[in-house]
C-alpha positions as CSV (number, residue, x, y, z in Angstrom):
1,X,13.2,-115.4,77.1
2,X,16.1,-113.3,75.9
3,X,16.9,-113.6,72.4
4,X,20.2,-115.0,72.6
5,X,19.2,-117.6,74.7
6,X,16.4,-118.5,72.5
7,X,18.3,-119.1,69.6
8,X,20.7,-121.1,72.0
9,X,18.3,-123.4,73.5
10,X,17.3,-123.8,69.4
11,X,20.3,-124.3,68.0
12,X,20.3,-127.4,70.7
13,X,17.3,-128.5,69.8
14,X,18.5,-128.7,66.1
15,X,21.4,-130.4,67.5
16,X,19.2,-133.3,69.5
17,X,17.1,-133.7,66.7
18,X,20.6,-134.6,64.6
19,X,21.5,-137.1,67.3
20,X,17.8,-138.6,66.9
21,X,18.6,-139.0,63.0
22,X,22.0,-140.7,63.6
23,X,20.8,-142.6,66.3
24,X,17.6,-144.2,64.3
25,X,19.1,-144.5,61.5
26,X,22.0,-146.6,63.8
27,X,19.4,-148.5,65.7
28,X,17.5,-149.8,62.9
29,X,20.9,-151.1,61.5
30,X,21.8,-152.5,64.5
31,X,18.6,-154.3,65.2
32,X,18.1,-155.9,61.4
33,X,21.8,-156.9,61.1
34,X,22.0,-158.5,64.4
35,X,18.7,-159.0,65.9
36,X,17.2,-160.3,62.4
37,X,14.1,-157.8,63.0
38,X,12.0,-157.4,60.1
39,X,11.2,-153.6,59.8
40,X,9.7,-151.3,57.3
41,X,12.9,-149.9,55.8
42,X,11.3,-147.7,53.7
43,X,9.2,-146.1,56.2
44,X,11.8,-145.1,58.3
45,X,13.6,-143.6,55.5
46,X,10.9,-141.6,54.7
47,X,10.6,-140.6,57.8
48,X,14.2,-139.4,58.6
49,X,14.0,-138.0,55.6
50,X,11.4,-135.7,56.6
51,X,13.1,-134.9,59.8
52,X,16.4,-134.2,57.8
53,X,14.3,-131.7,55.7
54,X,12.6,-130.0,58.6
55,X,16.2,-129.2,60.6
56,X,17.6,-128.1,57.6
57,X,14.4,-125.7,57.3
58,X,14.6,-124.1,60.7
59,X,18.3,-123.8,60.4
60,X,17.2,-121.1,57.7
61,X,14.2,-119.9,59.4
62,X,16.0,-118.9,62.8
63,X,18.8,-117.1,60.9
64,X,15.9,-115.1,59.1
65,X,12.4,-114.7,60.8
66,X,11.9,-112.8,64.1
67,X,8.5,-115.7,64.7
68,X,11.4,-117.7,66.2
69,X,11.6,-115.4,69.2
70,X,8.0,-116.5,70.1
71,X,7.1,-119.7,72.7
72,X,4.7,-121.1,70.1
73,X,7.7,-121.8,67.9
74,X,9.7,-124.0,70.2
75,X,6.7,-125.5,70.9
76,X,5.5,-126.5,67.2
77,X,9.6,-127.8,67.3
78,X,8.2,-130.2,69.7
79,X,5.2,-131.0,67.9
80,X,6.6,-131.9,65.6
81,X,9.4,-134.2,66.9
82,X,6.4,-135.9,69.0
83,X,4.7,-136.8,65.7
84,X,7.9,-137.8,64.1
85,X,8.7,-140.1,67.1
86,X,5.4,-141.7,67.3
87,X,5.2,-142.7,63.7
88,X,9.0,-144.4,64.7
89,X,7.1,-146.5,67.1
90,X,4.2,-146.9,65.0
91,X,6.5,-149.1,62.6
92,X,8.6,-150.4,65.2
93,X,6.1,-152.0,67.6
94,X,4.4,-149.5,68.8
95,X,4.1,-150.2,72.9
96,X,6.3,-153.4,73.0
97,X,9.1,-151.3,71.9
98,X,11.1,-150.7,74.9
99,X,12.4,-147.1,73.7
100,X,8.6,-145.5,74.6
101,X,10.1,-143.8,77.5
102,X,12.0,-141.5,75.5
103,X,8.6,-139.3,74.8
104,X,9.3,-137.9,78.6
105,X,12.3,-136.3,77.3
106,X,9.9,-133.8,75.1
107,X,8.1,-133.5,78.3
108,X,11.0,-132.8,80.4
109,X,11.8,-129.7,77.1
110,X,8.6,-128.3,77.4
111,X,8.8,-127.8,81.3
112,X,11.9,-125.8,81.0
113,X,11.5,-123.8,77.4
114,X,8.1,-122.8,77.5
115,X,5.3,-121.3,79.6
116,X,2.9,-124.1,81.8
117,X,0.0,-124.2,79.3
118,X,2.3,-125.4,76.6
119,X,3.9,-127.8,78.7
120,X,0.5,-129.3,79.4
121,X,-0.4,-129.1,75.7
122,X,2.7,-131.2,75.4
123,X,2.1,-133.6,78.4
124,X,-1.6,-134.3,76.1
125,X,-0.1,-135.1,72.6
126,X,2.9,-137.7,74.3
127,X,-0.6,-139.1,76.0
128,X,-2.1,-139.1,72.9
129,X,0.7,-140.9,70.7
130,X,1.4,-143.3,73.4
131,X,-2.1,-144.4,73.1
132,X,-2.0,-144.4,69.7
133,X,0.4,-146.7,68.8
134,X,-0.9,-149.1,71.7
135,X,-3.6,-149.9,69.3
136,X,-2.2,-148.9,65.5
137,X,1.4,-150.4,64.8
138,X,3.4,-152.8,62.9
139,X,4.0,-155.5,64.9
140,X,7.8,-156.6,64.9
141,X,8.9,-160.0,63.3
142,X,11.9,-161.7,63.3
143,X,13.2,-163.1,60.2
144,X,15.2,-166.3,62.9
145,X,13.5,-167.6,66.0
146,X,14.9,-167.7,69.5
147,X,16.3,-163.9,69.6
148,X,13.5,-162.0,71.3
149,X,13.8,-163.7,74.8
150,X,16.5,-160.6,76.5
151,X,15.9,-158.1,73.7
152,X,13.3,-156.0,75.0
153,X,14.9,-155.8,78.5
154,X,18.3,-155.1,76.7
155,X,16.8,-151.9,75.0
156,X,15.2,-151.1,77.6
157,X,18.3,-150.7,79.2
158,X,19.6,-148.8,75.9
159,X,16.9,-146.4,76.7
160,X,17.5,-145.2,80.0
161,X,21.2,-144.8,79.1
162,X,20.3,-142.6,76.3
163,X,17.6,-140.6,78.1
164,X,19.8,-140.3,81.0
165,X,22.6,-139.2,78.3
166,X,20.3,-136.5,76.8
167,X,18.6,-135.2,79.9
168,X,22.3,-134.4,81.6
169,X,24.2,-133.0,78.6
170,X,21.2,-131.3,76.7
171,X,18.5,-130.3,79.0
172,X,20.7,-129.0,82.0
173,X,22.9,-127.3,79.2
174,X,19.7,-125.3,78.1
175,X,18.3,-125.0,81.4
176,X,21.5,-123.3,82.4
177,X,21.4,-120.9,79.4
178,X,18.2,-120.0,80.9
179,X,19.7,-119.5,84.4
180,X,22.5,-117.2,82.8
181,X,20.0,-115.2,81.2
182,X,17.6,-114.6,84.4
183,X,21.3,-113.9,86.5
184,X,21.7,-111.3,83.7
185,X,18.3,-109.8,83.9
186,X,19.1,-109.6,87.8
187,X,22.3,-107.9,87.4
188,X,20.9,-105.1,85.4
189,X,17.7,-104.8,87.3
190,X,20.6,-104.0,90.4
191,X,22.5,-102.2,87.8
192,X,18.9,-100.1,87.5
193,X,18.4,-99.6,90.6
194,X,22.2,-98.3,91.9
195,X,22.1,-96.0,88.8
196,X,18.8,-94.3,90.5
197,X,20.4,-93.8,93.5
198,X,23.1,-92.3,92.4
199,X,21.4,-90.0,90.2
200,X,19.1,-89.2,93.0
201,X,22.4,-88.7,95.4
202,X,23.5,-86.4,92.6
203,X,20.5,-84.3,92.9
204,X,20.2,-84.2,96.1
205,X,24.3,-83.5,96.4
206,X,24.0,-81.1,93.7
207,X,20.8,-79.0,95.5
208,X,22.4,-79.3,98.9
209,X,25.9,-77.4,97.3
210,X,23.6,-74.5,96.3
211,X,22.1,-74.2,99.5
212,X,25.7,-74.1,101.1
213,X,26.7,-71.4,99.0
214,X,25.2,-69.2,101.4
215,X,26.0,-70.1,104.8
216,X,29.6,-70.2,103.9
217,X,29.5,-66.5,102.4
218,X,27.8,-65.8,105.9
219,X,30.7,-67.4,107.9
220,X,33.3,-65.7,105.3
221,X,31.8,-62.3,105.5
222,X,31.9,-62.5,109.5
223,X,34.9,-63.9,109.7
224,X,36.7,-60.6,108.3
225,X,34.5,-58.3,109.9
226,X,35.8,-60.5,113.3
227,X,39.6,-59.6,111.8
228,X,38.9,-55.9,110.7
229,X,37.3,-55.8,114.9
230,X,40.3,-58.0,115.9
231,X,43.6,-57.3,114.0
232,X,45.7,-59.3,115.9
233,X,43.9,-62.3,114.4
234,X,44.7,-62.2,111.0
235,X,48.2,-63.5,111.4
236,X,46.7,-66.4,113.5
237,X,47.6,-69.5,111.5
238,X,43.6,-71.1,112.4
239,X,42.3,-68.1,111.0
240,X,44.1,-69.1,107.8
241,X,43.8,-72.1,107.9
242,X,39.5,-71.4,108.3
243,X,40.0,-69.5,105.4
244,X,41.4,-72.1,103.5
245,X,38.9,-74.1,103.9
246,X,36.2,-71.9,103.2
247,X,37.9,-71.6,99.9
248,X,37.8,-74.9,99.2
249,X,34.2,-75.2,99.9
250,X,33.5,-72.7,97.7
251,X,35.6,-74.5,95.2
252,X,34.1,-78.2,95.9
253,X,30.3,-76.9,95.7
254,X,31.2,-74.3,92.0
255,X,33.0,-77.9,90.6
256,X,29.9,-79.7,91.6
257,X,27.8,-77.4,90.6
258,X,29.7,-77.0,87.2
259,X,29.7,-80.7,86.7
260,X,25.9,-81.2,87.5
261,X,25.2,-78.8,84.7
262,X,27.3,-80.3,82.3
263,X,26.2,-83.9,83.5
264,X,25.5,-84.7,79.4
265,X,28.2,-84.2,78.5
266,X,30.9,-86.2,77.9
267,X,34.7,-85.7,79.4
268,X,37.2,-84.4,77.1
269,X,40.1,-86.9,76.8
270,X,43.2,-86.0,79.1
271,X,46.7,-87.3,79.5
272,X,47.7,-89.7,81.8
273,X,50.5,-87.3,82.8
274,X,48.3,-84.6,83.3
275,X,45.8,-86.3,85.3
276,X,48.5,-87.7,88.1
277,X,50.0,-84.1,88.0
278,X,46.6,-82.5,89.0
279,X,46.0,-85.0,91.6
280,X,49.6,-84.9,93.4
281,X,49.4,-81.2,93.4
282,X,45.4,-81.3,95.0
283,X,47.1,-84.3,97.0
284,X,49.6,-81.7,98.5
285,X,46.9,-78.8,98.5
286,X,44.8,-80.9,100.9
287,X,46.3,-83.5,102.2
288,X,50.1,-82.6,103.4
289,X,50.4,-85.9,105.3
290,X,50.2,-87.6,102.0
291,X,53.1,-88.7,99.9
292,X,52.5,-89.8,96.0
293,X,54.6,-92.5,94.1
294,X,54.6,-92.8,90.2
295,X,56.1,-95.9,88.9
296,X,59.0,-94.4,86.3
297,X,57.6,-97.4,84.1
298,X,54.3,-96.4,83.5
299,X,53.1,-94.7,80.5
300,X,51.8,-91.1,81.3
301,X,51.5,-90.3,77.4
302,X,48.1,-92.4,77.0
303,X,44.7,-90.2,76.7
304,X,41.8,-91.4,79.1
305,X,38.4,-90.4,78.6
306,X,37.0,-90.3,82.1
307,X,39.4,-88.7,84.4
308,X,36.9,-86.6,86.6
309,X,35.3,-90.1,87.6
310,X,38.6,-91.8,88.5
311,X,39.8,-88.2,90.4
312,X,36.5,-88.3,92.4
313,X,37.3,-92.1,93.6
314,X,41.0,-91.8,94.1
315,X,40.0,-88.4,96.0
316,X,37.8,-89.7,97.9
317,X,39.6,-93.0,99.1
318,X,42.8,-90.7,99.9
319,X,40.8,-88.2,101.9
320,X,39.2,-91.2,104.1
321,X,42.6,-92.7,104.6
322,X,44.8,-88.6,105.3
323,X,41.6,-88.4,108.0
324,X,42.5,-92.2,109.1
325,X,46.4,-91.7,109.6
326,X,47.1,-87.5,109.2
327,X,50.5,-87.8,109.4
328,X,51.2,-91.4,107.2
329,X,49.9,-92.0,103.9
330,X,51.4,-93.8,100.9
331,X,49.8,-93.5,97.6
332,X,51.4,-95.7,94.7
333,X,50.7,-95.3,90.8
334,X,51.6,-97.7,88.2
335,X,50.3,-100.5,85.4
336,X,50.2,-104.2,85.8
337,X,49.1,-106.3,83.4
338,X,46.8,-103.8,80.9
339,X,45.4,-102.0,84.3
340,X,46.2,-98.3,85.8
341,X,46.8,-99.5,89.4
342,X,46.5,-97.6,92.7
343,X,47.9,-98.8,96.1
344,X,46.7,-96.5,98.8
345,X,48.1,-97.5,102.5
346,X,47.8,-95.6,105.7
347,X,48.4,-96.5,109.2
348,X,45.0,-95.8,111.1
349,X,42.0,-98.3,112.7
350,X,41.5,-99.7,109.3
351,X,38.2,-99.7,107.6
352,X,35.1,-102.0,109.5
353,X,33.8,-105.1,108.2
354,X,30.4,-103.6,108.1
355,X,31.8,-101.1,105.5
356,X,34.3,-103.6,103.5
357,X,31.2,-106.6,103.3
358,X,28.6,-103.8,102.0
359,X,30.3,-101.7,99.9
360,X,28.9,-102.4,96.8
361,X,25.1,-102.1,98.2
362,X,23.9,-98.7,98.2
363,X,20.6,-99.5,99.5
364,X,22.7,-101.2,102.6
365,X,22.6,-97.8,105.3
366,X,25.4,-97.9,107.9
367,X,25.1,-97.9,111.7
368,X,26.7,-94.1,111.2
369,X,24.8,-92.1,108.6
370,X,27.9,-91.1,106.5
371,X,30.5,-93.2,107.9
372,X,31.5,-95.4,104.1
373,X,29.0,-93.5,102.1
374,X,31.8,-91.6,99.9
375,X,34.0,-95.5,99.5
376,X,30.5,-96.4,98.1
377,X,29.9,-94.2,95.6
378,X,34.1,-94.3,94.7
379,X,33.6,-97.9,94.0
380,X,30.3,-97.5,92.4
381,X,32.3,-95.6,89.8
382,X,35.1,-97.3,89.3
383,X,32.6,-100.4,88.6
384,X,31.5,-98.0,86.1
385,X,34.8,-98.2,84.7
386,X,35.0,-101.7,85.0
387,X,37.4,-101.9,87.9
388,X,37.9,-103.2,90.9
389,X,38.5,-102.0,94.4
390,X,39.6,-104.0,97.5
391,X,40.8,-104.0,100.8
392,X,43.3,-104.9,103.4
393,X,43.2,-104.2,107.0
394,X,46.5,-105.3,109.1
395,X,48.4,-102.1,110.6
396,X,46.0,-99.7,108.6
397,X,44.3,-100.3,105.9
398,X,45.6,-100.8,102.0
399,X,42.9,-100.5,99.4
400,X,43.9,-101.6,95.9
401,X,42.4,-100.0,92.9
402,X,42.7,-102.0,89.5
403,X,41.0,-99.9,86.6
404,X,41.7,-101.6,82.7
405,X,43.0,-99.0,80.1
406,X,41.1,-100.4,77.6
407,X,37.8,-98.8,79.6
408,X,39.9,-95.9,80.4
409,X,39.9,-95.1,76.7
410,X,36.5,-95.9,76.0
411,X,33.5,-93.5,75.5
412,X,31.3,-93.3,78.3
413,X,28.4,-94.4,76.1
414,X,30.4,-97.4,74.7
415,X,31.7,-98.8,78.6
416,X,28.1,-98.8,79.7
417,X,26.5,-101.3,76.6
């Protein structure tokens, strides 16, 4: 169990083991003020002393031993509140005391806190006291006759309301500390396994741009000895434009390259300003259909930490939607509420359902082999940067990006604790 929620789950057992205090002490108030039952006073105040002395004890212990981390101490915890509770009963009637069904609540603790063996451990000791105290106990007198007819129904009644009581405040609120803690283990075991697919995209990314170096030399080396053949060509505007995007091959697979050698280290911190500069002008580089809005209220002079990451998604999303809707694309950049906000809208088919509902599953393939890959590694890093990305499909598609500026600032190292 995580540590956290161990010392949780304690903390509420401490707390219960208050209640019990307050309540015994309360019930053998009631029951010798009203009821006229003769008890053993001092007894029970020697017990709850002892139970007073023990919580205050592993109060201190939890804040300073690491043994708290193990089962067995929970379970000596219950140990000893089944010990306390049958020497309770042992002065108070032992079996005709109609509060003997509260040992299941210990029970019902040890199935959720602790491994099985313990729990059966724990099922043998309640077994143990109950039959103890059927035949070792001070029998309960009444100091006035004529009081005993309804009383053992009535706390049995008492009983069940507080065992109902405990089990839905106490017991579900630990159980579900215990459910928070597995969802967590879950989330980072995905975490885990989306980081190793991307690393193993970026080697495989990374080894496929080295191989590509060469081809497109090939193709650039033949396509001037074509033009030195062919003159006429070289004023032909698809010759240029082939050449242009040779060049920015070359440049894509150097950047990756570049940034697969440098993968340790960190990015340097960049302006706001500078960062929406460099991607309006690769905007209008490679995607002329594509106009870019800066909200005059935003603040370019802040320094983020991790603008290659956010260039990568926001160029990626663009280049999906200028390939969507040539011609039409929108790109909006501004802050709402602590967030650096982008609203990208174009006017093509819109993005599928298959690749809107799986998005954020890696291991998810698509009925196209690349069709939505690139939107799922853009919003696999901007999760990284804590932020969201969604979408809306009506007359093209708008996808909303939502990044906080407090993660933009942060180290890479401190975002991912």
């Amino acid at each position: 169990m995580d540590q956290s929620v161990k010392h949780k789950n304690l903390r509420l057992l401490l707390v219960l083991r208050w209640i019990a205090i307050i309540g015994t002490l309360a019930l053998v108030w009631v029951a010798s003020r009203f009821f006229y039952m003769v008890i053993p006073i001092h007894l029970i105040f020697v017990t709850v002393g002892i139970m007073i002395a023990f919580n205050l004890l592993s109060f201190v212990f939890i804040k300073r031993s690491s043994f708290t981390e193990r089962p067995v101490f929970i379970f000596l915890q219950l140990v000893f509140d089944i010990l306390i509770f049958t020497s309770i009963l042992f002065c108070t009637g032992g079996m005709m005391n109609p509060f003997t069904g509260l040992y299941l609540i210990q029970i019902i603790l040890a199935a959720i806190l602790l491994p099985p063996v313990y729990c059966w451990v724990t099922v043998v000791l309640t077994g143990a006291g109950y039959l103890f105290i059927s035949g070792n106990h001070i029998p309960m007198h009444y100091a006035h006759h004529g009081h005993s007819s309804d009383l053992h129904y009535q706390g049995m009644i008492v009983s069940y309301l507080i065992s109902a009581v405990l089990v839905a405040y106490f017991v579900v609120k630990m159980s579900n500390n215990i459910r928070k803690r597995d969802l967590t283990i879950q989330q980072m075991t995905n975490q885990m396994k989306e980081n190793a697919l991307v690393s193993e995209f970026g080697l495989v990314a990374a080894n496929t741009a080295h191989e590509l170096g060469t081809p497109l030399s090939t193709i650039h080396l033949n396509l001037d000895d074509i033009i030195q053949d062919h003159p006429k060509f070289d004023k032909d505007q698809r010759i240029e434009k082939i050449r242009s995007q040779i060049r920015r091959c070359k440049h894509i697979i150097t950047d990756t390259l570049s940034n697969f050698r440098q993968h340790t280290k960190d990015d340097a911190p960049q302006d706001l300003g500078a960062f929406i500069e460099k991607l309006v002008e690769k905007s209008k580089q490679y995607y002329p259909g594509v106009k870019v809005t800066v909200d005059k209220k935003l603040d370019q002079s802040a320094e983020i930490s991790s603008s290659k990451l956010i260039e990568q998604s926001i160029t990626t999303i663009i280049e999906n939607s200028a390939n969507a809707s040539p011609g039409d694309v929108d790109v909006l950049i501004f802050s709402k509420d602590e967030h650096l906000c982008f609203c990208i809208q174009d006017k093509g088919n819109g993005v599928s359902d298959e690749v809107i509902n799986n998005i954020s599953n890696l291991e998810v393939p698509f009925s196209s082999s690349t069709m939505g890959m690139g939107l799922k590694l853009a919003n696999f890093m901007i999760k990284r940067l804590k932020g969201t990305l969604t979408f809306e499909v009506e007359n093209g598609t708008k996808a909303d990006i939502r990044i906080p500026f407090e993660s933009l600032m942060m180290e890479p190292a401190e975002r991912d604790e």
